[in-house]
C-alpha positions as CSV (number, residue, x, y, z in Angstrom):
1,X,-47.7,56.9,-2.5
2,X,-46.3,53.9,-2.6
3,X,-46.9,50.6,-0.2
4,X,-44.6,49.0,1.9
5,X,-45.2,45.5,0.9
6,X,-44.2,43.8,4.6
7,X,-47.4,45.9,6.0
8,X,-49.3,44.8,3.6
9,X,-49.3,41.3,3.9
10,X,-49.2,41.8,7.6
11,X,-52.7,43.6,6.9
12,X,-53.9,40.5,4.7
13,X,-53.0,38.2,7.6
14,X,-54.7,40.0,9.8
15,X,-57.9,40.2,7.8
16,X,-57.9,36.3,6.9
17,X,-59.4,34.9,9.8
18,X,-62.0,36.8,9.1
19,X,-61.9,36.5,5.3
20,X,-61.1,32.9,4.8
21,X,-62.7,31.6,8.3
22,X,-66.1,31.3,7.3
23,X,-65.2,29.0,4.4
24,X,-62.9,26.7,6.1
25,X,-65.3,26.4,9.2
26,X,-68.2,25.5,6.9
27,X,-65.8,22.9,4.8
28,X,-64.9,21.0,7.8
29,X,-68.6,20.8,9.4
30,X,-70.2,17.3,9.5
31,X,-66.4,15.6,9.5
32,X,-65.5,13.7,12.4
33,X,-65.4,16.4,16.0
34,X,-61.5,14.9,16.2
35,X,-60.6,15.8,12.7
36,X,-62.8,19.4,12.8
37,X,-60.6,20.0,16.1
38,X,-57.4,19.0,15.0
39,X,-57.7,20.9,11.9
40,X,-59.1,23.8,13.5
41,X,-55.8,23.7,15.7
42,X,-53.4,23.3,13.0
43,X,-54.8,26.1,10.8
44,X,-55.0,28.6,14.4
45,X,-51.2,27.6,15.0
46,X,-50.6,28.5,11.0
47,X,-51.8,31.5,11.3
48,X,-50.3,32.6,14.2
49,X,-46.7,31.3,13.3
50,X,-46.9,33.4,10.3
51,X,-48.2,36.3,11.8
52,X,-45.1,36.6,14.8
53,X,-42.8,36.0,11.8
54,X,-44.2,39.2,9.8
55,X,-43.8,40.9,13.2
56,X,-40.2,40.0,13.3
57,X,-38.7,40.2,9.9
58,X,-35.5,37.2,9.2
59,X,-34.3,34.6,7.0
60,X,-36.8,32.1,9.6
61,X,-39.7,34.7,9.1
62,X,-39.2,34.7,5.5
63,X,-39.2,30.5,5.1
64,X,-42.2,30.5,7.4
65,X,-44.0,33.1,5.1
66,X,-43.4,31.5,1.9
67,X,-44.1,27.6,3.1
68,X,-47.5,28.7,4.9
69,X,-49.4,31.8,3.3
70,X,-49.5,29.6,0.0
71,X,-50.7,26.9,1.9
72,X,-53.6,29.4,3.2
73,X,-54.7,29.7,-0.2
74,X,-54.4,26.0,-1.1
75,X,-56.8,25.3,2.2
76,X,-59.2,28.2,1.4
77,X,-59.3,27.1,-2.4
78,X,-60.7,23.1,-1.0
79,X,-62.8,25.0,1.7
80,X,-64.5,26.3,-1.2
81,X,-64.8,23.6,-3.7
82,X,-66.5,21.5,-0.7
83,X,-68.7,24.3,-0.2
84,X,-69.6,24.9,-3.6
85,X,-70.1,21.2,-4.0
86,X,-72.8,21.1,-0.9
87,X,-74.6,24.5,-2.2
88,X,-75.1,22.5,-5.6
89,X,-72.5,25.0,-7.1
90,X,-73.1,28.3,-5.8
91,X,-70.2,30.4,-4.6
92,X,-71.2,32.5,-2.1
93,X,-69.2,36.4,-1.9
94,X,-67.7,35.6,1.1
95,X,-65.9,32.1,-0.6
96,X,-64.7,34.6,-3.6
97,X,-63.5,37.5,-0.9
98,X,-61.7,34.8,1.1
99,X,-59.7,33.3,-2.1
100,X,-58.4,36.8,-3.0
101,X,-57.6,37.8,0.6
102,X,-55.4,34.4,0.6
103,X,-54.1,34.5,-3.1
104,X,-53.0,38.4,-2.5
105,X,-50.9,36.9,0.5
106,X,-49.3,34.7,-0.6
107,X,-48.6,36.7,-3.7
108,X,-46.9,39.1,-1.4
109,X,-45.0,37.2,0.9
110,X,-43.5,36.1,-2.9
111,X,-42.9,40.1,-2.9
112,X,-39.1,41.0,-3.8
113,X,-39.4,43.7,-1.4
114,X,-40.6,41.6,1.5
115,X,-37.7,39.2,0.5
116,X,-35.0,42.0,1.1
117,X,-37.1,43.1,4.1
118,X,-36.5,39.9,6.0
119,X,-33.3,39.0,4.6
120,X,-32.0,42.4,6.1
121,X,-33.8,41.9,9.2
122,X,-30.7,39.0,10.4
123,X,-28.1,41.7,9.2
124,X,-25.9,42.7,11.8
125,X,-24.5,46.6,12.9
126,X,-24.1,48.4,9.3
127,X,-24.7,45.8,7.0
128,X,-27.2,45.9,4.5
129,X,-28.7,42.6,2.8
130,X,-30.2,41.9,-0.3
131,X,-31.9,38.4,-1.2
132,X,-31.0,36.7,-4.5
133,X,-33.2,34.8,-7.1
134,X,-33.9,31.4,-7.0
135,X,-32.4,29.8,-9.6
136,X,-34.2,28.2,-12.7
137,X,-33.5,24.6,-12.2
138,X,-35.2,24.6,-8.5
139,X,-37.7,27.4,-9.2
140,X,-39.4,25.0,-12.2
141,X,-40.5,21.7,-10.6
142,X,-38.0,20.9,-7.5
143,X,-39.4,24.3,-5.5
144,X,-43.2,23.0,-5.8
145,X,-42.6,19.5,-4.9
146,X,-40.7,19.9,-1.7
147,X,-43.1,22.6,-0.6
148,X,-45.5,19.8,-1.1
149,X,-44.0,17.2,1.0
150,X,-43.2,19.8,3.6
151,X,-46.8,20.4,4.4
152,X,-47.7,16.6,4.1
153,X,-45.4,15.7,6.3
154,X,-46.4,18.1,9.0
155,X,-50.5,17.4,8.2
156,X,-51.1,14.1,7.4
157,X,-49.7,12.6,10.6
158,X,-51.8,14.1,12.9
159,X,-55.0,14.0,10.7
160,X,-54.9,10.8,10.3
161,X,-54.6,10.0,13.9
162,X,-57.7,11.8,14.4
163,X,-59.8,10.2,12.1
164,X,-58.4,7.2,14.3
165,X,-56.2,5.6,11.4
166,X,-53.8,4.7,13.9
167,X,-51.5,2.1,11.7
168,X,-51.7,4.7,8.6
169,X,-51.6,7.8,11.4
170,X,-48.5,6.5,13.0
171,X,-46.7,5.5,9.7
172,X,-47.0,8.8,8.9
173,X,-45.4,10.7,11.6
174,X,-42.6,8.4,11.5
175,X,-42.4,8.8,7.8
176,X,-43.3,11.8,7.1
177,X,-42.1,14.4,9.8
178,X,-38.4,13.5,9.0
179,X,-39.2,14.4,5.2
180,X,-41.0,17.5,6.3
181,X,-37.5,18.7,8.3
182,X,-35.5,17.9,5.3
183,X,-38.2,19.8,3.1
184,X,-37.9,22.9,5.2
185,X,-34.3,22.8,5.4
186,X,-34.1,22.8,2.0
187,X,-36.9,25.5,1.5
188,X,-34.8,27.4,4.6
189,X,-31.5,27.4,2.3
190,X,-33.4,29.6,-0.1
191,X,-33.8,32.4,2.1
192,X,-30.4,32.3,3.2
193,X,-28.9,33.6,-0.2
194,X,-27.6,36.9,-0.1
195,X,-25.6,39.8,-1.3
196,X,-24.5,41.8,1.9
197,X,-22.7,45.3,2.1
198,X,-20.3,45.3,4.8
199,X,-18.4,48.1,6.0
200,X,-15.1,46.8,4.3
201,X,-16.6,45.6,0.9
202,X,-19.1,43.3,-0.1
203,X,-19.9,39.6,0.2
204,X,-21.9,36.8,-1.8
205,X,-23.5,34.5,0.4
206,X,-25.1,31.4,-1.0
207,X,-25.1,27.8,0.3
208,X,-26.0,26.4,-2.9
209,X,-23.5,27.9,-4.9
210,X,-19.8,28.6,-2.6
211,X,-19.0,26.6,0.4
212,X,-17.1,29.6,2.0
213,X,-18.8,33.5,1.6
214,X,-17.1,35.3,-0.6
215,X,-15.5,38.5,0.7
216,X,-15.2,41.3,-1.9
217,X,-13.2,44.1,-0.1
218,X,-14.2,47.6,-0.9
219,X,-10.2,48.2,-2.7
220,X,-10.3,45.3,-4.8
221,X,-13.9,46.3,-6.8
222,X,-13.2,47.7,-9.8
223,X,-16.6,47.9,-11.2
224,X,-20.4,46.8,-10.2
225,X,-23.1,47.1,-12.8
226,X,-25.0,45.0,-14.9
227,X,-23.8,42.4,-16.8
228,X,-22.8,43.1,-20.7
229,X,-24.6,40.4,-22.9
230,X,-20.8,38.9,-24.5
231,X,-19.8,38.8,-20.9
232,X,-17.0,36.3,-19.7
233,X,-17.3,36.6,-15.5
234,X,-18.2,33.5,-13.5
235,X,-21.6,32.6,-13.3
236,X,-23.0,32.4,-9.9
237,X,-26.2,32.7,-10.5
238,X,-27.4,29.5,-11.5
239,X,-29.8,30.5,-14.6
240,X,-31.9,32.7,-12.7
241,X,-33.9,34.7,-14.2
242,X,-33.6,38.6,-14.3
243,X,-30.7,40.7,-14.4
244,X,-27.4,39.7,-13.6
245,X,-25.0,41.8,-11.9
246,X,-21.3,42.0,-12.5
247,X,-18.3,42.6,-10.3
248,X,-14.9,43.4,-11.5
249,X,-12.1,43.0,-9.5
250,X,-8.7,44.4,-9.5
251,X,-6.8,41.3,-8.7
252,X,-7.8,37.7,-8.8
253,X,-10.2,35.8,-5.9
254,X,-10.0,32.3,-5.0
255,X,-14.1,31.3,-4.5
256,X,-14.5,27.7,-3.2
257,X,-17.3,26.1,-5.2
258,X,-20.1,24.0,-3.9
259,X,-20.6,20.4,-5.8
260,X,-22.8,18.0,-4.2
261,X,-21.5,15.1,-5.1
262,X,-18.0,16.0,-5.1
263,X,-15.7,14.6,-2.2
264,X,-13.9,18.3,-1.7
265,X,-14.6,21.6,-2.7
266,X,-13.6,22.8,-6.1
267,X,-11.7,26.2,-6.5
268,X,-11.7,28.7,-8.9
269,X,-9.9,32.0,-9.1
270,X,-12.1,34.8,-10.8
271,X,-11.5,38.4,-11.8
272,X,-15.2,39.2,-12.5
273,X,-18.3,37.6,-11.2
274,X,-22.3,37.3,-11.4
275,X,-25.3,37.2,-9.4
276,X,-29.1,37.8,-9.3
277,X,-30.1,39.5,-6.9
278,X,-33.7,40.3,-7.1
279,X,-34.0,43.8,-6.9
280,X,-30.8,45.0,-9.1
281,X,-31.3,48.3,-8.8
282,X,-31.5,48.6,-5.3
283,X,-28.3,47.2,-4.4
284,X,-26.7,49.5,-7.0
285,X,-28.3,52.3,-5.2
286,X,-26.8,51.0,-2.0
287,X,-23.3,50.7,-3.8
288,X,-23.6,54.1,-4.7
289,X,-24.5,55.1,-1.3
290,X,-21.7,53.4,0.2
291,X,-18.9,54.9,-2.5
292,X,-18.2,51.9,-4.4
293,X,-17.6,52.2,-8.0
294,X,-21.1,51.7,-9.7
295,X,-21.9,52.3,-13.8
């Protein structure tokens, strides 16, 4: 049988109040009652965020998914190092049972499956969505480091204001929530890359790569399948790793190109193209299901 990986995290959220409570509540006994409270607050507002947006799958859902259930496991991991530091190093069950509750979220709110789940769930009508890799050069260092200012710009604000660091506490908000909003626009970006089947074709949607969508109608794909190794399409998929897909078309497409620091978009016109989506064989499945020349 198998799992539907959307219920199960929704099941691991559930369960990690439970889980991960008792080690959290006994890392922040003996700090300050402001601090305990605040944090408290923070990590009951966490949890609930996360759990409406499992309820309601889309491209918010997913960001707010993959920003905070890691974050779960990063607070239940220093729960527990407090805790084993004040039992003289003894780690109870509970502190292991909590870490795997945590670290199985967040490894499946990184699901592929959950990915397409809530990437379909802002599809309109008929279409049908499917999320793309991220690609290499922001999966290997960049990814990590603006989920990192994300969370400290949103945390250390507010805790520091409740320790009653009010120079350092205010310095902080003002500093640090406008790089947590870039952070989780940036973060956001990633779960609006798509591939989308639309009635009258197909479409590639990615804001870090084209400026415009680009609309595939049904009569100009030739071919969809997986890339040949000596291929010569245009790369859209930024190094990402997995298999890449290939369109061929039967007449040439102008695609307007995304270049940061460029002053105007840059156009190309392509006859065959690439992507990564991150199930492959999914969307060929839905190609096939929607009569569109697959091999």
């Amino acid at each position: 049988m198998r799992v539907n990986a959307t219920w199960a995290f929704r099941g691991l959220w559930v369960v990690l109040p439970v889980a991960a409570g008792p080690a959290l509540g006994a890392a922040l006994d003996g700090r300050n009652d402001t601090v305990a409270l605040v944090a408290s607050v923070i990590l009951w507002l966490g949890w609930a965020a996360v759990l409406v947006a499992s309820l309601v799958p889309s491209t918010v859902g997913l960001t707010v998914l993959r920003v905070l259930a890691p974050a779960a496991g990063v607070a239940t991991a220093w729960a527990v190092v407090v805790a084993t530091d004040a039992d003289f190093g003894e780690v109870g069950v509970g502190d292991v049972v909590g870490l795997v509750v945590t670290a199985a979220a967040a490894v499946v709110a990184m699901a592929p499956s959950v990915g397409d789940a809530f990437v379909d769930g802002s599809s309109y009508g008929p279409e049908r969505r499917f999320a793309l890799r991220v690609p290499a050069p922001v999966l290997l260092g960049p990814l990590e480091l603006t989920w990192a200012v994300a969370l400290a710009g949103v945390l250390t604000g507010p805790l520091l204001l409740a320790a009653e660091q009010w120079v350092a506490g205010v310095a902080a908000l003002l500093v640090g929530l406008p790089l947590a909003f870039w952070a989780v626009r940036s973060l956001h970006a990633l779960s609006r890359r798509w591939l989308v089947f639309v009635p009258g074709g197909l479409v590639i949607h990615d804001p870090l790569t084209v400026t415009e969508s680009v609309l595939m109608p049904k009569t100009m794909v030739a071919h969809l399948g997986p890339a040949p190794a000596d291929t010569d399409a245009y790369d859209l998929t930024q190094r990402a790793a997995g298999l890449a897909l290939q369109v061929d078309l039967t007449e040439p497409l102008p695609v307007s190109l995304y270049r940061p620091r460029a002053e105007r978009a840059e156009t190309a016109t392509v006859e065959r193209l690439l992507f990564t989506p991150t199930r492959p064989a999914h969307v060929l499945d839905a190609a096939e299901e929607r009569r569109l020349p697959v091999a």
